[in-house]
C-alpha positions as CSV (number, residue, x, y, z in Angstrom):
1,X,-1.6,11.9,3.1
2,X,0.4,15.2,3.4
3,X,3.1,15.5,5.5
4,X,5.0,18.7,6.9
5,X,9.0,18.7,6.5
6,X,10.3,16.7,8.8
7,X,11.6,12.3,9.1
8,X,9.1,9.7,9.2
9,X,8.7,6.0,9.5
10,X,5.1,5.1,7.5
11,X,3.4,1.7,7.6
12,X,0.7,1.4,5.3
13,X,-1.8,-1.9,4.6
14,X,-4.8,-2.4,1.7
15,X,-6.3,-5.4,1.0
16,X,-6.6,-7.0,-2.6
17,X,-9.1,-8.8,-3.7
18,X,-10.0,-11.2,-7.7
19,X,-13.4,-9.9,-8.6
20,X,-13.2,-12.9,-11.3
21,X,-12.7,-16.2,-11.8
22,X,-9.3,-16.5,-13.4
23,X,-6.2,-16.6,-11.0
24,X,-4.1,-13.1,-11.4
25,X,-1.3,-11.5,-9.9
26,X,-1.7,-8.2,-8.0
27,X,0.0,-5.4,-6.0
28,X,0.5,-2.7,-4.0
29,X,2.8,0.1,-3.6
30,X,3.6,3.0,-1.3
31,X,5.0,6.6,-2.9
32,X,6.1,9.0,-1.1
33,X,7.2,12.2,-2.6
34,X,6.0,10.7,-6.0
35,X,8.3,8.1,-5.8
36,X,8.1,4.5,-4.8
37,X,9.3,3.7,-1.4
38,X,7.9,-0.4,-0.9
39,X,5.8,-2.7,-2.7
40,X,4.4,-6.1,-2.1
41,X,2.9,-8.4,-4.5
42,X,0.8,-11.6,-4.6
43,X,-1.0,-14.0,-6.3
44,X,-4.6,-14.0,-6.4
45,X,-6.9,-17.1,-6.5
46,X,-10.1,-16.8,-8.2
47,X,-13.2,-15.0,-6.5
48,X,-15.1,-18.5,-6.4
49,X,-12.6,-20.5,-4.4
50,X,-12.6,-18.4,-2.0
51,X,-15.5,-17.2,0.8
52,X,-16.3,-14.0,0.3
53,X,-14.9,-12.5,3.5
54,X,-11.6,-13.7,2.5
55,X,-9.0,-10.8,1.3
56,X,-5.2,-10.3,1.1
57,X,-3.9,-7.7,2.8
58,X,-0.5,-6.5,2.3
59,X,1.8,-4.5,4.6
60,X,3.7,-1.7,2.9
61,X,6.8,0.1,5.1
62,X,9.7,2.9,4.3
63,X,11.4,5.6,6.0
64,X,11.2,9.0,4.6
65,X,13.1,11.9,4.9
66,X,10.5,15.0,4.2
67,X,13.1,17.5,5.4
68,X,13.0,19.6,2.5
69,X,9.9,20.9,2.3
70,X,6.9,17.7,3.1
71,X,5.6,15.7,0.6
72,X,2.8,13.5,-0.2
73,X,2.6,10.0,0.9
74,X,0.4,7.5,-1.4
75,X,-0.8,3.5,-1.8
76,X,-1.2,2.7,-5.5
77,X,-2.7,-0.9,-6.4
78,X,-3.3,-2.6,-9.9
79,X,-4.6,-5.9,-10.6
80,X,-6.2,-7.6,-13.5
81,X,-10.0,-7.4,-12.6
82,X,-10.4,-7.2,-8.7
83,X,-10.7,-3.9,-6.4
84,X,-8.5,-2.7,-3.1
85,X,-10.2,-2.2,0.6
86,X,-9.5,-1.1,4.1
87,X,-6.6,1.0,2.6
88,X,-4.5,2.6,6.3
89,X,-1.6,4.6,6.5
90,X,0.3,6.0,9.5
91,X,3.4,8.3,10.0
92,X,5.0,8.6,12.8
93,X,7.5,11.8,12.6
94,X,10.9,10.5,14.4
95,X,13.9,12.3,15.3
96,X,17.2,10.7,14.3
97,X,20.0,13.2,16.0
């Protein structure tokens, strides 16, 4: 997401899901302006224990001051072998004086 200068309170969610059967960690992060603002992480439990409607879905949050000139805002996710969904963001551009 690109964002004109200005302040900004951005909430962001993905969901994370173990495409295997092995139990791994995973995570998410937020960027903005290239660097990282929030990250969440959790541990996954193996695709067949679970139904297969069943994801994690982790909340990402930050303020940002884009006064200078915008920036780009960004959800990053790694895991072992599994895949990210439903990725959102929002930014709502707030005035603090």
């Amino acid at each position: 997401m690109a964002l004109p200068p200005g302040m900004y309170l951005i909430q962001g969610k993905v969901g994370i899901v173990n495409a295997d059967t092995d139990v791994q960690g995973g995570s998410c992060q937020l960027n903005i302006a290239g660097a990282m603002a929030d990250i969440d992480q959790v541990l996954l439990l193996p695709r067949p224990q679970i139904s297969s409607a069943a994801n994690t879905f982790l909340p990402l949050s930050a303020a940002a001051n884009l006064t200078s000139g915008g920036g780009m805002v960004t959800i990053t996710c790694a895991t072992f072998s599994g895949f990210a969904i439903a990725p959102a963001l929002t930014a709502i551009q707030v005035d603090f004086n």
